[in-house]
C-alpha positions in Angstrom: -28.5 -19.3 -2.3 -30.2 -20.3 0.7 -33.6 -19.6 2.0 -32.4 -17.1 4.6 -32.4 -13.7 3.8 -28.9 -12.6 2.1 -26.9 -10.9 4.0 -23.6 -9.0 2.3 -20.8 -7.1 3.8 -18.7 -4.7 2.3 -15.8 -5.0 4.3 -13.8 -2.0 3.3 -16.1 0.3 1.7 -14.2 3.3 2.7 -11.5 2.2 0.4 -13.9 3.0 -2.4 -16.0 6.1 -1.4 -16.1 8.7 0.9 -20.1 9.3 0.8 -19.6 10.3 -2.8 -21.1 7.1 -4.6 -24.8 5.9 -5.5 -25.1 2.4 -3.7 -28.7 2.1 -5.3 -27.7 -0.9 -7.4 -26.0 -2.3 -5.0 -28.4 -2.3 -2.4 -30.8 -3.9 -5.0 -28.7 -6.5 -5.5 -27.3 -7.3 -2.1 -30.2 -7.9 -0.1 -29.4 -6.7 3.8 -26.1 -4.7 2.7 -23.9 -3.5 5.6 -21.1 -1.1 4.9 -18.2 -0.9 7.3 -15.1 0.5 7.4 -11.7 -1.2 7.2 -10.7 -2.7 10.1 -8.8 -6.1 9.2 -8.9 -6.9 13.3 -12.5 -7.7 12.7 -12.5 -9.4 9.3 -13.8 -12.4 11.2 -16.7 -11.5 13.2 -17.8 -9.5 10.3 -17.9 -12.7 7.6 -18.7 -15.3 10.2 -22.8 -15.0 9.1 -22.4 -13.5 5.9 -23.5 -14.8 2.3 -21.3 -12.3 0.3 -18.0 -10.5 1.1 -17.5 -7.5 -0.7 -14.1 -5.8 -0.6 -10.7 -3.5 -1.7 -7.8 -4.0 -0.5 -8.1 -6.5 3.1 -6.9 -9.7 2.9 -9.2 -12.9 2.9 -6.7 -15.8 4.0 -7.6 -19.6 4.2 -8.4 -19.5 7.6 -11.1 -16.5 7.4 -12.4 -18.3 4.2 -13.0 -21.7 6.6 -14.3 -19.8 9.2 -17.1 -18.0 7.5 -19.9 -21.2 6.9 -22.3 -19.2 4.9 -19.9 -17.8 2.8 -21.0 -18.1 -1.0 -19.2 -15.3 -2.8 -16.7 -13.1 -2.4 -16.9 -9.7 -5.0 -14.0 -7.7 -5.4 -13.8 -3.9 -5.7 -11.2 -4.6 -8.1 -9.3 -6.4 -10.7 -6.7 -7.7 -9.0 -6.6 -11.1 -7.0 -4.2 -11.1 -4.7 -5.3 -9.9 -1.9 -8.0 -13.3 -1.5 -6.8 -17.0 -1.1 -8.1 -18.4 -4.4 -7.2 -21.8 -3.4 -9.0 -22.3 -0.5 -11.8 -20.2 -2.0 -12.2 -23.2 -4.2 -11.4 -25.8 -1.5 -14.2 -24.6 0.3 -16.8 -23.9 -2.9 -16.7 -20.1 -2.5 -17.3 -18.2 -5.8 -14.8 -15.2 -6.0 -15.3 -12.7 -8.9 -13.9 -9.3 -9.8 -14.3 -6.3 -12.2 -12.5 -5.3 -15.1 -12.6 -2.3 -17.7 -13.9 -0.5 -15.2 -11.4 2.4 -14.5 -9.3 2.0 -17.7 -10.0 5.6 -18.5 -9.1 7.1 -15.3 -5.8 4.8 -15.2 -4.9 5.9 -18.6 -5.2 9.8 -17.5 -2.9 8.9 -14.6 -0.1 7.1 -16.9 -0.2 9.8 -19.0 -0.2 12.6 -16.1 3.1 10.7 -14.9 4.6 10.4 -17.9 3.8 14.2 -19.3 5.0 15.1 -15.7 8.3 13.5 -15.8 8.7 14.3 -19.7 7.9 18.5 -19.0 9.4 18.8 -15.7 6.5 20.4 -14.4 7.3 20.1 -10.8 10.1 21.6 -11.5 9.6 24.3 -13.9 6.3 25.6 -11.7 9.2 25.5 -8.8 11.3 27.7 -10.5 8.7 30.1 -11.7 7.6 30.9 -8.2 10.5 30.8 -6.5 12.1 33.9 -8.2 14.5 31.8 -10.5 13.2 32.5 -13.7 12.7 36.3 -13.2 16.6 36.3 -11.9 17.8 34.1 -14.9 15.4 33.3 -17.7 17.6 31.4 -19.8 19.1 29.5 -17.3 15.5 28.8 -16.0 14.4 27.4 -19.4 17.1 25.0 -20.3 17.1 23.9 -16.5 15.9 20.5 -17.4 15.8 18.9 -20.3 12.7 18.5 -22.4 12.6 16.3 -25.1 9.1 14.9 -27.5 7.9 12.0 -27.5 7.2 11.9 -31.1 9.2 8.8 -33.0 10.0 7.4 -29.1 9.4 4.1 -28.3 6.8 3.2 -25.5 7.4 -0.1 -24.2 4.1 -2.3 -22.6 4.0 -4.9 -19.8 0.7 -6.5 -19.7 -1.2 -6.5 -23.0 -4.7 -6.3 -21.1 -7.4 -3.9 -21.3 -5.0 -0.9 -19.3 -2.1 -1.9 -21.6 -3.8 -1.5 -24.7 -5.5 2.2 -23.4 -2.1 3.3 -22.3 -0.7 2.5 -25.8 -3.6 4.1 -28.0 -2.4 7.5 -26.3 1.0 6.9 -27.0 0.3 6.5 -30.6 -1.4 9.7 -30.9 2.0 10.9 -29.7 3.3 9.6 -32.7 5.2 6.9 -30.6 5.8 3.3 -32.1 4.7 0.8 -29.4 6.6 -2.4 -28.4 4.9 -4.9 -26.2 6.3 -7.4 -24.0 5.8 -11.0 -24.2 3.6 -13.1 -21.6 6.0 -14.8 -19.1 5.8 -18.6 -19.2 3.8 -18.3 -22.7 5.3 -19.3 -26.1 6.7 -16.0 -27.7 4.6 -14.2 -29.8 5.4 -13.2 -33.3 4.9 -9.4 -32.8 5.8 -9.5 -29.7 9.2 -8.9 -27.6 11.4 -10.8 -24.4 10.9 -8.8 -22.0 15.0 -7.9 -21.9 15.0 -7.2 -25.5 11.8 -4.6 -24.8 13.7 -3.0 -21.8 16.4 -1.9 -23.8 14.6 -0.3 -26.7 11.7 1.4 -25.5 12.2 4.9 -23.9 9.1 4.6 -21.5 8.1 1.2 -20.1 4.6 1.0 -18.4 4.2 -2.1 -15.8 0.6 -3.5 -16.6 0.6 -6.8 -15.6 -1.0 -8.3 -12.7 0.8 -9.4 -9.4 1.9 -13.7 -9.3 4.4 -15.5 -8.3 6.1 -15.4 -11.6 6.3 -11.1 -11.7 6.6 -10.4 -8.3 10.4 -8.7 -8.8 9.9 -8.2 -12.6 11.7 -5.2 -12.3 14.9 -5.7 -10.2 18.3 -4.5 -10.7 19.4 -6.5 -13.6 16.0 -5.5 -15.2 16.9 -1.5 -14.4 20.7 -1.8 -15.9 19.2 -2.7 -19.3 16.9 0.3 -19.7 18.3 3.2 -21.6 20.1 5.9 -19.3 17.0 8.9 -19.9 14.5 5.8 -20.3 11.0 6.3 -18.2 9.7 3.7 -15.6 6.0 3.7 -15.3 3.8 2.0 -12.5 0.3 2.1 -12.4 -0.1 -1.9 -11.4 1.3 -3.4 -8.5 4.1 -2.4 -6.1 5.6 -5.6 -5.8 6.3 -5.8 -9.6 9.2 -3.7 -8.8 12.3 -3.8 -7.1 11.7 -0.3 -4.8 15.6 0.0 -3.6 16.7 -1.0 -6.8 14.7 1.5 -8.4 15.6 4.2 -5.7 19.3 3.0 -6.4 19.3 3.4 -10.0 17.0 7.3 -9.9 20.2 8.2 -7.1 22.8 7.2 -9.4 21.6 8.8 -12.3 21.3 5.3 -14.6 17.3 6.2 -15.3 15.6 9.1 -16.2 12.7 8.7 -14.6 10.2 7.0 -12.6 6.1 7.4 -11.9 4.9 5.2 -9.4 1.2 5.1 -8.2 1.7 1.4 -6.1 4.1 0.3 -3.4 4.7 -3.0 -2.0 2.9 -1.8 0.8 0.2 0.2 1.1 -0.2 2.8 2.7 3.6 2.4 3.5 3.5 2.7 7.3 6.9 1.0 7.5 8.2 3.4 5.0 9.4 2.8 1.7 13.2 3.5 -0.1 10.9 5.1 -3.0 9.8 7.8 -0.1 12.8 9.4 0.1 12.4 13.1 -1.1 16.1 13.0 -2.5 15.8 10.7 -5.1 15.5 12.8 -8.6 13.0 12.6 -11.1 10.7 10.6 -9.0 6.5 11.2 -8.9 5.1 8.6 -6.1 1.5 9.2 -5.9 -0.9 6.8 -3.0 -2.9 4.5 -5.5 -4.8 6.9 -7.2 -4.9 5.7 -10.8 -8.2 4.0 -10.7 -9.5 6.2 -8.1 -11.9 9.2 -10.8 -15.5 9.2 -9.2 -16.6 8.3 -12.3 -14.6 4.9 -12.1 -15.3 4.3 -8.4 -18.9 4.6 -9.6 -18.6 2.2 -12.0 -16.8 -0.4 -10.0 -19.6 -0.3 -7.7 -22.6 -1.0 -10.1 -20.2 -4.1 -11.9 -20.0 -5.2 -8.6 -23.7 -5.2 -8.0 -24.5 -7.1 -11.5 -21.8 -9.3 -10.4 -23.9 -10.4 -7.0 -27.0 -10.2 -9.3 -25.7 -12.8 -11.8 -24.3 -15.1 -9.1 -27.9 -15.2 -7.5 -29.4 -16.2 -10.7 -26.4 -18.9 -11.6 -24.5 -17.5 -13.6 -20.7 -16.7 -13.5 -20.5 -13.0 -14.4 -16.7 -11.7 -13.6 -15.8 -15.3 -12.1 -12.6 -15.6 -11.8 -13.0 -18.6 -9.0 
C-alpha cells in the first residue's frame, strides 16, 4: 500500500447491520474506516480517494473502478461476485476478494424453515386454527392440506459448495437420499447427475449455485415441466437463477407443489415481481434473509477485516481477483 494513511469505505454498511455488530476488528484493520449508508448516486465521490471499498449489494461497474485512482481492493460483504466488474478490476490491478463459509449455518436454517414450511403447511394450518375453521370442522381442518414425510424422498442439489453440502447433511438426517447436479460446462461426474435427469427424480431441489452467464435462467419453463407435479423448488441463491413468471406460472397451474424463495432478480423489487402476487399457492417469498442471523452478519464482518489484514501484508486471503 502506499505511504498515505489508508483510507477504507464501507459503502453499504447498512446492508449488513443495523447498530447490532462489533466493528472492532474491522476498524483494526481498516485504518481511517468510514461507514455510510447505501446511496448508489454517490458511489463515485465516495471511492474517488479511497484505498479499500468495502461493500453488499451496490454495484461497482468499469467506469467507477477507472475512476477511483487509489483504489487497491475491493472486500465483499459476501460470497457472491456479481455485483463488481471483475474484468476491469483486473484491467486496472484492483484486488477484489470475498467471504465464504461464513453464514452456512444460518442459510441452512432458512432452507430448512422453507422447506418444513411448505412440507407442514404451517401458514396454513396456523390460518385455520385461528380463524374458527378447525373448532367448526376438525376433520376437515386436519386433512386440509396434505402432509407428507420426507423420509425415503429424494432431495435434489444445485451447487455442490459449502451451502450445498450443509443443506444436504440435514436432509439426510431426514432419512432422504441426496442427488446432486452436475457442474455446467464440466465433464460429468460419476456420482453425479444432468441436471434434467436430477429435476425429474428429486422431490425437493435446492438452487445453490452462484449467479454467471451460463445459470442465469437455470430454471425456466422447460426446467419446471420436468419436476415432479408435488416436487419442492428451493431458492436461497440468486434470483436470476430462476425464471420468476415461469415459476409463478407453473405454482398457478398447479404443475409444482411448491416454491421457497429468499432472492429475486431484483432486489428489493421496486418494479414488482410476478412471484409477488399473493395468489399464487404454496409460495413462501421471504427479502434475502438467509444469510442474514447476527451471528453470521458478525462473522462476515471480522473475515472481512482479516481479509484487508492479509492484503496489507501481501497476501491473497479470500482473492477471488
Amino acid at each position: 500500500m502506499s505511504a498515505h494513511p489508508l483510507k477504507t469505505v464501507f459503502l453499504d454498511y447498512d446492508t449488513v447491520s443495523k447498530d447490532d455488530l462489533d466493528t472492532t476488528r474491522l476498524r483494526e484493520a481498516a485504518g481511517e474506516l468510514i461507514l455510510y449508508e447505501s446511496d448508489e448516486s454517490k458511489i463515485a465521490e465516495r471511492i474517488r480517494d479511497a484505498d479499500v471499498a468495502l461493500l453488499n449489494k451496490l454495484e461497482l461497474t468499469r467506469e467507477l473502478l477507472f475512476g477511483a485512482p487509489r483504489l487497491k481492493l475491493v472486500a465483499l460483504a459476501a460470497t457472491g461476485t456479481n455485483n463488481v466488474d471483475l474484468i476491469a478490476a483486473r484491467d486496472r490491478g484492483i484486488a477484489v476478494c470475498n467471504v465464504r463459509a461464513y453464514c452456512t449455518a444460518s442459510v441452512v436454517q432458512q432452507v430448512w424453515g422453507l422447506i418444513l414450511s411448505l412440507t407442514q403447511h404451517v401458514y396454513e394450518f396456523s390460518r385455520l386454527s385461528k380463524d374458527g375453521s378447525w373448532a367448526r370442522d376438525e376433520a376437515g381442518t386436519v386433512f386440509s392440506h396434505p402432509i407428507r414425510e420426507l423420509n425415503g424422498r429424494i432431495f435434489g442439489v444445485v451447487g455442490w459448495g459449502e451451502l450445498g453440502r450443509g443443506a444436504a447433511r440435514v436432509a439426510e438426517t431426514f432419512g432422504m437420499r441426496v442427488a446432486i447436479a452436475n457442474r455446467l460446462g464440466e465433464p460429468p461426474h460419476l456420482s453425479r447427475m444432468n441436471l434434467d435427469e436430477l429435476l425429474t427424480k428429486a422431490d425437493i431441489v435446492s438452487l445453490h449455485c452462484p449467479l454467471t452467464h451460463a445459470t442465469r435462467g437455470l430454471i425456466g419453463a422447460r426446467e419446471l415441466a420436468l419436476m415432479k407435479p408435488d416436487a419442492l423448488l428451493i431458492n436461497t441463491a440468486r434470483g436470476a437463477l430462476v425464471d420468476s413468471a415461469a415459476l409463478a406460472a407453473a405454482l398457478k397451474a398447479g404443475k409444482l407443489g411448491g416454491a421457497g424463495i429468499d432472492v429475486l432478480p431484483q432486489e428489493p423489487p421496486v418494479k414488482g415481481d410476478p412471484l409477488l402476487d399473493s395468489q399464487i399457492p404454496n409460495l413462501l417469498v421471504t427479502p434475502h434473509i438467509a444469510w442474514a442471523a447476527r451471528e453470521a452478519r458478525q462473522r462476515c464482518i471480522d473475515e472481512m477485516a482479516a481479509n484487508i489484514r492479509d492484503f496489507r501484508d501481501g497476501g491473497r486471503r479470500g482473492r477471488v481477483v
